[in-house]
C-alpha positions as MATLAB code, in Angstrom:
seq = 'XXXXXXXXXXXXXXXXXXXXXXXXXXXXXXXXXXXXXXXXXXXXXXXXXXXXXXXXXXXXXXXXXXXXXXXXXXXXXXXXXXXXXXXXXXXXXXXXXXXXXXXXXXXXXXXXXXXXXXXXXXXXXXXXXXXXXXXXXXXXXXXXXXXXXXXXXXXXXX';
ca = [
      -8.544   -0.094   18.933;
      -6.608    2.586   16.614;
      -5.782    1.081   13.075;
      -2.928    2.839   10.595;
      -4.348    1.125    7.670;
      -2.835   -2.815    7.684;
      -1.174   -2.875   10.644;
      -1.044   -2.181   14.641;
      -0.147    0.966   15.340;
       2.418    1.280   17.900;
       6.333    0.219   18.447;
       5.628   -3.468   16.481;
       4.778   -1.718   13.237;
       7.898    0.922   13.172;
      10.467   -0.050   10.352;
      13.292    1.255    8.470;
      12.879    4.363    6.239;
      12.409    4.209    2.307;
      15.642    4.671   -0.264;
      13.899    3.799   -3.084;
      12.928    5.455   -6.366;
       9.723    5.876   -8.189;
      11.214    5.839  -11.656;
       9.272    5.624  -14.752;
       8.490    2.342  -15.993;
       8.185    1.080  -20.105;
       5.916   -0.872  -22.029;
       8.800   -3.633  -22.967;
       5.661   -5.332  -25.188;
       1.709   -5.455  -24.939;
       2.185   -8.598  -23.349;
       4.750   -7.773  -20.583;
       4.248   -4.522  -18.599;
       7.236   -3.178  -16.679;
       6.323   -2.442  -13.070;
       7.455    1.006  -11.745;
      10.432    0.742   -8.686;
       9.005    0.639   -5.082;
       7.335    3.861   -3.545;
       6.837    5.177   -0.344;
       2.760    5.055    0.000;
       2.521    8.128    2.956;
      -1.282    8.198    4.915;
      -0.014    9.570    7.914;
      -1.572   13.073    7.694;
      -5.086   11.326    7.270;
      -5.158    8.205    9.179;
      -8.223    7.364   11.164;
      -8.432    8.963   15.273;
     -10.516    6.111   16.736;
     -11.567    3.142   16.705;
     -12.145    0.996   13.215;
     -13.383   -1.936   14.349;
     -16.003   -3.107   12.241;
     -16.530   -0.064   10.390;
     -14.980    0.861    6.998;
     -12.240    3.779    6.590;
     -10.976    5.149    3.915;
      -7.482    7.187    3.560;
      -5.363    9.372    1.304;
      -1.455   10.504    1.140;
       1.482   10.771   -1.165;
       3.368    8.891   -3.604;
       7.352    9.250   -2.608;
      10.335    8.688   -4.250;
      13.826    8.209   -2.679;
      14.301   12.088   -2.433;
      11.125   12.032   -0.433;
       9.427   13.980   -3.439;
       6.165   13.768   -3.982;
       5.721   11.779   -7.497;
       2.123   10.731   -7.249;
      -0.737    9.964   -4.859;
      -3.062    7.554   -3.425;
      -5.821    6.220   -2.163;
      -7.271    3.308   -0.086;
     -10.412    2.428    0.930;
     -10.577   -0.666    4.223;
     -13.106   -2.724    5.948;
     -11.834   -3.753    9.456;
     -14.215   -6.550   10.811;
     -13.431   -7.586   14.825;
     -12.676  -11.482   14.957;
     -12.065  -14.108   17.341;
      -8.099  -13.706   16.702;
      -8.170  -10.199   15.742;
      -9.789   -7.766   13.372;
      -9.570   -8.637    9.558;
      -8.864   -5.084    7.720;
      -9.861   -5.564    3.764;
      -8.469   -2.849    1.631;
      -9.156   -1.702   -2.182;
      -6.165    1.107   -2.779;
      -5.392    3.075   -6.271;
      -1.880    4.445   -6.484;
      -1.418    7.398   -9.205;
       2.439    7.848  -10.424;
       2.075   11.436  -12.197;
       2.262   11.526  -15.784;
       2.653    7.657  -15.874;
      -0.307    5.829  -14.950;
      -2.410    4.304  -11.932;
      -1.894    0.757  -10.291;
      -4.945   -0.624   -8.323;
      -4.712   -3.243   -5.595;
      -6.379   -5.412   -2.983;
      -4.990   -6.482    0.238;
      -5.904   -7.907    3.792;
      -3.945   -8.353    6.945;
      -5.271   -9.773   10.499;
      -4.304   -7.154   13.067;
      -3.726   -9.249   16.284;
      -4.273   -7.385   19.757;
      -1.235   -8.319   21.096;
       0.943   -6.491   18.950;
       2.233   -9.869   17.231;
       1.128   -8.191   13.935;
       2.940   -8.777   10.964;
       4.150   -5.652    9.130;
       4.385   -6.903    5.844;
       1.668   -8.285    3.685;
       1.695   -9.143    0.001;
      -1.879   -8.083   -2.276;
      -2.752   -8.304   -5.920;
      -2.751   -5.774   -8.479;
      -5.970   -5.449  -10.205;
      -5.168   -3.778  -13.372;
      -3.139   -0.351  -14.361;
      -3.811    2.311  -16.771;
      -1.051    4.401  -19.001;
       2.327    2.684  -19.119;
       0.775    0.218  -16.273;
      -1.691   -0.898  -18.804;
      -2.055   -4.693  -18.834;
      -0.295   -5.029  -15.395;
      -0.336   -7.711  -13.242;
       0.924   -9.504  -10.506;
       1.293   -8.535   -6.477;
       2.014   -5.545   -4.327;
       4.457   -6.685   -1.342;
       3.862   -3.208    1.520;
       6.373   -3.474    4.365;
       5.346   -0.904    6.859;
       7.771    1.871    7.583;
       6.464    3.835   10.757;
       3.032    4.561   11.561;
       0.984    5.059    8.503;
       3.526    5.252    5.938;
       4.541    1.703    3.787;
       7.262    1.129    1.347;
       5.268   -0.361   -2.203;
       6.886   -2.843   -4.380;
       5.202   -4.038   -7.462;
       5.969   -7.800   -8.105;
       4.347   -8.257  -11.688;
       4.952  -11.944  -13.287;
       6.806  -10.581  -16.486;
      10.241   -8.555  -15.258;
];
């Protein structure tokens, strides 16, 4: 089976484009760490050609803002073990806003065979550097079409 990182590729995982900006965030304290606005996470130019199942994969693409500029990049680095239900993709990620700072992340996501998927899954940040120093909290992606997500950083302090 073909994996875009999360989610089954195909018709299921094909959702509405990004209008969001990457704007640059502020420490409000040392306590509370402002998360920057959602991005548009794009892998589709290096997205595995075959199979994933139980093997590891690893990926790399853009940072967009709203203008579809390219304000950063990232990367992301999955497990995909086959299951009785599905295949269980793991995935360690690192997304770089220029001149700002780096968020990392972990998420997971069962990819079902019969394209009952879902395409949104919500992770946890493991740390920032820069402004995103002391950061916290989760990363909601909502897939947007084949290999591209829309990133929003849900940190507990607003």
């Amino acid at each position: 089976m073909k994996r875009a990182v999360l989610f089954k590729r195909g018709a299921a995982g094909a959702v509405v484009a990004l209008a969001l900006t990457a704007a640059a965030p502020s420490l409000a304290s040392a306590a509370a760490v402002t998360a920057p606005q959602p991005v548009t996470l794009d892998f589709s130019k290096d997205m595995p050609t075959g199979s994933t199942s139980n093997s590891g994969f690893g990926e790399h693409g853009a940072v967009l803002d709203a203008d579809g500029a390219a304000v950063g990049g990232a990367v992301i680095s999955c497990n995909d073990t086959a299951g009785e239900d599905g295949d269980v993709i793991y995935c360690t990620g690192m997304v770089d806003i220029y001149q700002h700072g780096e968020i990392g992340f972990q998420v997971g996501n069962l990819v079902k065979p019969d394209d009952s998927s879902s395409t949104e899954v919500n992770g946890v940040i493991t740390g920032g550097t820069d402004e995103y120093e002391g950061i916290s909290g989760e990363i909601h992606l909502t897939t947007l079409r084949d290999g591209v997500y829309k990133a929003e950083f849900l940190t507990a302090a607003h």
